[in-house]
VEXFIGU-47766 format. One record per residue: z, x, y of N, C-alpha, C in turn; residue number from 1. Coordinates in steps of 0.001 Angstrom, whole numbers, plus 500000, padded with zeros to 6 digits. Layout:
residues N
{{Z,X,Y},{Z,X,Y},{Z,X,Y},NUM},
...
//
This chain:
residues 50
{{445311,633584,277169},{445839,632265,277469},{445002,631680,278607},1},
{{444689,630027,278526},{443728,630259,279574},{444680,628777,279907},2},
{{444409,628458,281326},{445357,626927,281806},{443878,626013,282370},3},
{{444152,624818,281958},{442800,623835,282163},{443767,622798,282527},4},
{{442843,621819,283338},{443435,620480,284412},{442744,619622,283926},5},
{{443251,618318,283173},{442529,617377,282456},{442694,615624,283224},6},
{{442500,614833,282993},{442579,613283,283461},{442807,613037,282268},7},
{{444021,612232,281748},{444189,611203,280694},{444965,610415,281400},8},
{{444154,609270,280230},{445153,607536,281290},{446951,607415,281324},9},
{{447381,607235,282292},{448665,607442,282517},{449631,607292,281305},10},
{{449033,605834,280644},{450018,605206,279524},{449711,606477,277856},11},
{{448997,606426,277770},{448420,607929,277308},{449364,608573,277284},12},
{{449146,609582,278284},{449844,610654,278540},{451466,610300,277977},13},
{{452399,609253,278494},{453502,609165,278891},{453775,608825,277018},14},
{{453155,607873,276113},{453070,607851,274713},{453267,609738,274103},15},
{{452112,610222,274692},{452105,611970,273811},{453430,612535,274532},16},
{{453771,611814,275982},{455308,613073,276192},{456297,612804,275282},17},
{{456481,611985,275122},{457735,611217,274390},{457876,611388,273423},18},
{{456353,611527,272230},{456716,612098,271300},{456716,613544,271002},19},
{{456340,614349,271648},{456013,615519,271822},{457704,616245,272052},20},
{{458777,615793,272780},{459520,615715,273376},{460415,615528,271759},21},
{{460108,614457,271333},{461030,614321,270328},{460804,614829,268905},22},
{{459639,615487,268521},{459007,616331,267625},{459772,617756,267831},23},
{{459293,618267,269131},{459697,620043,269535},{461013,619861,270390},24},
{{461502,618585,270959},{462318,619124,271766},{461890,619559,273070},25},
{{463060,619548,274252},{462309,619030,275621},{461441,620668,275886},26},
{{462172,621565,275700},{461565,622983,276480},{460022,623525,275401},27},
{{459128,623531,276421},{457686,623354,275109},{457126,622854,274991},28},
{{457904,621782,274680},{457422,620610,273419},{455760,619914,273983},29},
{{455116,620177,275191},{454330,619704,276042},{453057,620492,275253},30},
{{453589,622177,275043},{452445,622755,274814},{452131,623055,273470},31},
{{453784,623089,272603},{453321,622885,271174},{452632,621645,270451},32},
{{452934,620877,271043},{452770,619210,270546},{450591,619164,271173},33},
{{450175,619797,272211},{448911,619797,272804},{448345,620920,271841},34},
{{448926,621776,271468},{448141,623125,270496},{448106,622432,269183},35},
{{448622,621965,268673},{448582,621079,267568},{448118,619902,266982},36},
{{447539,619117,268466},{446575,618300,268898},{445227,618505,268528},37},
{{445175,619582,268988},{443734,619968,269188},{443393,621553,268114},38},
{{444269,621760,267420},{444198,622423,266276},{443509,621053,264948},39},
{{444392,619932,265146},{443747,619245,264062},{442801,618357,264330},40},
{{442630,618022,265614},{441032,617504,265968},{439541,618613,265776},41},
{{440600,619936,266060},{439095,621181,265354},{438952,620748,264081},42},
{{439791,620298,263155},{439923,620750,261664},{438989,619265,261473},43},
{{439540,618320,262010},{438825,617366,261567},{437424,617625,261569},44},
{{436965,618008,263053},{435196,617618,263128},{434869,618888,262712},45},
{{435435,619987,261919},{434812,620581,261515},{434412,620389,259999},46},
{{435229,619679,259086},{435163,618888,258427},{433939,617655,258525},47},
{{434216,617310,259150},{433287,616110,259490},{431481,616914,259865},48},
{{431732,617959,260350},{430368,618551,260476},{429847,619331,259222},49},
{{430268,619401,258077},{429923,619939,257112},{428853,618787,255589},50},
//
């Protein structure tokens, strides 16, 4: 498990809590909703790189 410190624009951020929140539910929902993010942005450009 590794923990990383990122900058996204406030209004950003506060859009992905909310739904993230209402997808998983409050306890989590921050890190399932971010693993799942970036599970299908891999899938995409890996796709896209083929």
């Amino acid at each position: 498990m590794v923990r990383k410190t990122v900058e996204i624009p406030d209004e950003l951020w506060r859009e992905f809590e909310v739904h993230a929140v209402r997808k998983f539910g409050y306890y989590g929902a921050i890190k399932k909703a971010l693993e799942e993010a970036i599970r299908l942005w891999l899938e995409k450009v890996k796709k896209e790189q083929q």
